[in-house]
C-alpha positions in Angstrom: 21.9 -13.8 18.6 22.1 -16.7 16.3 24.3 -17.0 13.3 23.6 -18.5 10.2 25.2 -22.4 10.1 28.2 -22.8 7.5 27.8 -26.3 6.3 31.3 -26.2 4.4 33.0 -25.9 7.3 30.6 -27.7 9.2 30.9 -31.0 7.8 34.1 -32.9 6.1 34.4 -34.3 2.5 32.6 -37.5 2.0 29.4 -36.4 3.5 26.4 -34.1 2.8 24.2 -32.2 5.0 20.4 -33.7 5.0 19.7 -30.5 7.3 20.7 -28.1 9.8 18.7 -26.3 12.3 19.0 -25.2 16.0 17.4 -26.6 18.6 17.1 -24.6 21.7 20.7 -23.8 22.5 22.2 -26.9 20.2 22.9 -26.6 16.8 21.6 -29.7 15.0 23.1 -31.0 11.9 22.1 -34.3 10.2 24.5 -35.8 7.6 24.9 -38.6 5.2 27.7 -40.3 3.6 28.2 -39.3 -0.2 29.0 -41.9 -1.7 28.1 -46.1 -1.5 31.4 -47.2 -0.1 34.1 -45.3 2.6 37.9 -45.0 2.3 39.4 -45.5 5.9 41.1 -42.1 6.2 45.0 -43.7 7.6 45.2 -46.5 5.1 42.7 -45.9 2.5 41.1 -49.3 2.2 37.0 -49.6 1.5 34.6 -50.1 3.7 
């Protein structure tokens, strides 16, 4: 039986979920950055 997708745990900050669907047996999710620039995540300079 298939379960309903949790896109808050799904997906980390930064991003948002365009869409989520399955696919046959694969659970498809298609995301997008948030925002216009990126931090890097160790160091925390933009991208």
């Amino acid at each position: 039986m298939q379960q309903a997708l949790q896109r808050s745990n799904l997906v980390p900050s930064g991003f948002v979920v365009e869409s989520a669907y399955y696919e046959g047996d694969m659970a498809v999710i298609v995301v997008r950055a948030s925002g216009r620039v990126g931090l890097c995540p160790s160091c925390g300079t933009v991208s």
